[in-house]
N, C-alpha and C positions, 0 to 999 in steps of 0.2 A: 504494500500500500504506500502509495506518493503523494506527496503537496507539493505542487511545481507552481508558486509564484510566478518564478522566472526562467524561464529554460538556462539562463547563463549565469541563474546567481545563483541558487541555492536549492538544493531535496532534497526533504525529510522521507526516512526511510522507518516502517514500525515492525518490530520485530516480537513484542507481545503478545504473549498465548499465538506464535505461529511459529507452524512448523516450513523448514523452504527454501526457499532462495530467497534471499533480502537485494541483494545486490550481485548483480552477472551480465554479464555482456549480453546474452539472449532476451533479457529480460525485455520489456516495453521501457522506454522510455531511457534505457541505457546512453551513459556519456562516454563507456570507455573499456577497454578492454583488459584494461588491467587488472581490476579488482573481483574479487569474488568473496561474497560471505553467504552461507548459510546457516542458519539458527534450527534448533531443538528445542522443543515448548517441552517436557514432562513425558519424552518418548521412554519406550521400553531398551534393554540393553538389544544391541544386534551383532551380526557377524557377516563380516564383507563376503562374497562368494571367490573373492582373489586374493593374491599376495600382489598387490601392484606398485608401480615407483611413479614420481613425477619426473619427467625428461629437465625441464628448464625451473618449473616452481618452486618455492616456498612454501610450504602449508603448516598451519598456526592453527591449533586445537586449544580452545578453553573455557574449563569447566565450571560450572555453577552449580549444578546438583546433581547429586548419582554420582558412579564412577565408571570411567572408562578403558579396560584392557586394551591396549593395543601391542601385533607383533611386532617388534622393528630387528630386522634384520632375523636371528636366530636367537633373541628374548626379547621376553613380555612385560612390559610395566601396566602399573595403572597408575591412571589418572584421577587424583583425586577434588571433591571444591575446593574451588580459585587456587588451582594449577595450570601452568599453560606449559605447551609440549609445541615445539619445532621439530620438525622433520626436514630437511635438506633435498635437496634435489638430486638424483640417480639411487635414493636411499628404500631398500622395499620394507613395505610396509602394511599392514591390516587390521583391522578392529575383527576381534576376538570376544568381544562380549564384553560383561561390566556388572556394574549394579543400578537398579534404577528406582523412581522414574528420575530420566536424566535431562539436565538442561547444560544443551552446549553452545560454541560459536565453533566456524571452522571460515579460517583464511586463508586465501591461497592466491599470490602473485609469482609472476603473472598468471592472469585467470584464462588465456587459451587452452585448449581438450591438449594436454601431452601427457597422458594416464598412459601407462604403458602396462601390459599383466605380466608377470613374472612367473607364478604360476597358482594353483587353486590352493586358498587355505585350509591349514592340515587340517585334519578332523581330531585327532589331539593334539591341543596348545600345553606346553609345559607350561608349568605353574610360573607366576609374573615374580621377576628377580631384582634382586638389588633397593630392596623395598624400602630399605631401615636409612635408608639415601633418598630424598628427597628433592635435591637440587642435585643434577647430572648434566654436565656437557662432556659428549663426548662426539667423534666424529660426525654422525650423522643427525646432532643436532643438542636439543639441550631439554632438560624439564625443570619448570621453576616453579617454588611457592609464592604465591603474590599475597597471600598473609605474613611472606617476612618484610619486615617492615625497609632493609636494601632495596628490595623487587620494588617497592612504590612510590609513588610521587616522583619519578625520575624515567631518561631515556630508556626502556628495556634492550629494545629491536634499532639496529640502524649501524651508526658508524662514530667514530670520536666518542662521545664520553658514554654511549648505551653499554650497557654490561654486556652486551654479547649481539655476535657479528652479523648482520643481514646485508645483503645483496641487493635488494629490491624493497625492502618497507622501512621507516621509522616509524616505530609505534612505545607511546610511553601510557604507561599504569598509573592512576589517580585512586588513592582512598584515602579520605578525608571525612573521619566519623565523625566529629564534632565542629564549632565555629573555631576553636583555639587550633586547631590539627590545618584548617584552610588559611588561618591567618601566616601563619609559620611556613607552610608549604606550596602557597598557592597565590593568598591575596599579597603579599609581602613581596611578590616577583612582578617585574615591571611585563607589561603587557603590552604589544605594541602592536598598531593597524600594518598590516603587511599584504602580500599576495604570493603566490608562486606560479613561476612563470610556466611549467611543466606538469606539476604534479597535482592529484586530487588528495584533500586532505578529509578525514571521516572522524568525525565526535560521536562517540556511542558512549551512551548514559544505560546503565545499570542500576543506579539508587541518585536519588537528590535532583538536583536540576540545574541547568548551566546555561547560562543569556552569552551571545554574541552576536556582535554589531558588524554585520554584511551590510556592505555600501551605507546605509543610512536608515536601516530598518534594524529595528533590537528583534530577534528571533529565539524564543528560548528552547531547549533539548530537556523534554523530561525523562522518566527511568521508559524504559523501553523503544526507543526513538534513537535513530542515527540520522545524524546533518553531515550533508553532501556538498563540499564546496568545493567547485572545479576551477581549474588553474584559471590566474586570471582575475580574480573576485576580491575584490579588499576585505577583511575580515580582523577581528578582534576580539578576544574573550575579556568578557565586563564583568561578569557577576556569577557568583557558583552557591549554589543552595545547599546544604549538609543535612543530615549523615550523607557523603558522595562516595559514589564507585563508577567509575569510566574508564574507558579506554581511548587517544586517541592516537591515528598512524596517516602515516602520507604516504602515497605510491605513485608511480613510480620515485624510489629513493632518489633525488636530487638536490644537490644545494641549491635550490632557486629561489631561497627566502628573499625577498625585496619589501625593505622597510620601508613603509611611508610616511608620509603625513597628510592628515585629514585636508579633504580639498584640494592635493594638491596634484599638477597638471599632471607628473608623473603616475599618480593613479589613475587619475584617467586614459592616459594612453595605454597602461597596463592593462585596464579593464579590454579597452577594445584589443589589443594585440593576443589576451590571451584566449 
């Protein structure tokens, strides 16, 4: 479900009680081929029919309730709530079941079909390993706890100061349970009107609510809702409401931040060039 304003400035994306595609290239109404998310409302656990790999993508698993087994490679983790799991690109891998009911996100850049099958998942999975480990990078990707308080309010996903290395997304973790936790971490940081000349940027609210000022309209993100601003768009985050939990990431990964100032000719040209 979409609210298109404006086809070049801004779409809200809802992702509450639905199970889907939130955001995909096929979709109606699509800006780009990069992105892809699908969301889990309170599904049962399942089991992929393959062991498959991504050729060129990134895909980013994270869970809100239930848990999630997956194979990766020749062991099995789970995933347990607010853990995220990257998987690397040529790395095989399958969902093996879990405990449910389950609510998840699933990202994957870039979002073209390069699902490759490796081959059919076994009909016994050994039991899931390395359990008493919690936070795991290892080659073909990484599992984090985003209730340790390192995992939040900071870069995760991208490049320079994220904790760990992405090719294709910057995406950073916000939880801010209280006003005192937003003031120290959040409102205390200078915030500034910018755009990007490349890349699409996604705010996905999970608890609380977050106002930002696209061109000259305040547009707020409540918990279940993802804001869509594509390159190009002057934007600024104003105002965050607590207890918060969000997520947000830009893709494709590019340095194209370009700081403005309000009014001025530079953003305009930006708006139209982008």
């Amino acid at each position: 479900m979409k609210s298109m304003p404006d086809q070049t400035s801004w779409l809200k994306h809802t992702f509450e009680d639905h199970t889907g595609y939130v955001v995909a290239p096929w979709l109606p109404g699509a800006t780009n081929d990069w992105v892809y998310i699908r969301h889990s409302a309170s599904v049962p656990p399942w089991v992929d029919d393959d062991v498959h790999l991504h050729t060129d993508a990134e895909e980013y698993f994270f869970v809100l309730q239930g848990e999630l087994r997956l194979l990766i490679g020749e062991a099995v983790f789970t995933l347990r709530p607010y853990e995220a799991l990257l998987v690397r690109p040529q790395v095989p891998h399958s969902m093996v079941g879990g405990r449910g009911p389950i609510e998840h996100f699933v990202l994957r850049m870039p979002a073209h079909d390069d699902r490759e099958t490796v081959n059919e998942t076994p009909p016994n999975v050994p039991p899931a390993t390395a359990e008493d480990d919690r936070a795991l990078r290892r080659d073909w990707g990484c599992r984090i706890s985003l209730t340790e308080t390192r995992y939040q309010s900071c870069w995760l996903f991208g490049v320079g100061h994220a904790r760990f290395h992405s090719d294709h997304i910057c995406l950073a973790y916000l939880d801010l349970p209280t006003d005192e936790s937003a003031d120290a971490n959040w409102r205390s940081h200078p915030h500034q009107l910018h755009a990007h000349r490349e890349s699409w940027e996604y705010y996905t609210v999970l608890a609380g609510k977050k106002t930002l000022r696209i061109d000259d309209e305040l547009v707020e993100i409540e918990a279940g809702e993802i804001l869509e601003v594509p390159p190009g768009v002057k934007h600024v985050a104003e105002a965050i409401e607590t207890p918060y939990q969000g997520f947000t990431f830009r893709a494709p990964r590019r340095d194209d931040k370009v700081v403005l100032a309000y009014g001025s000719e530079d953003g305009r040209r930006l708006a139209h060039q982008g």
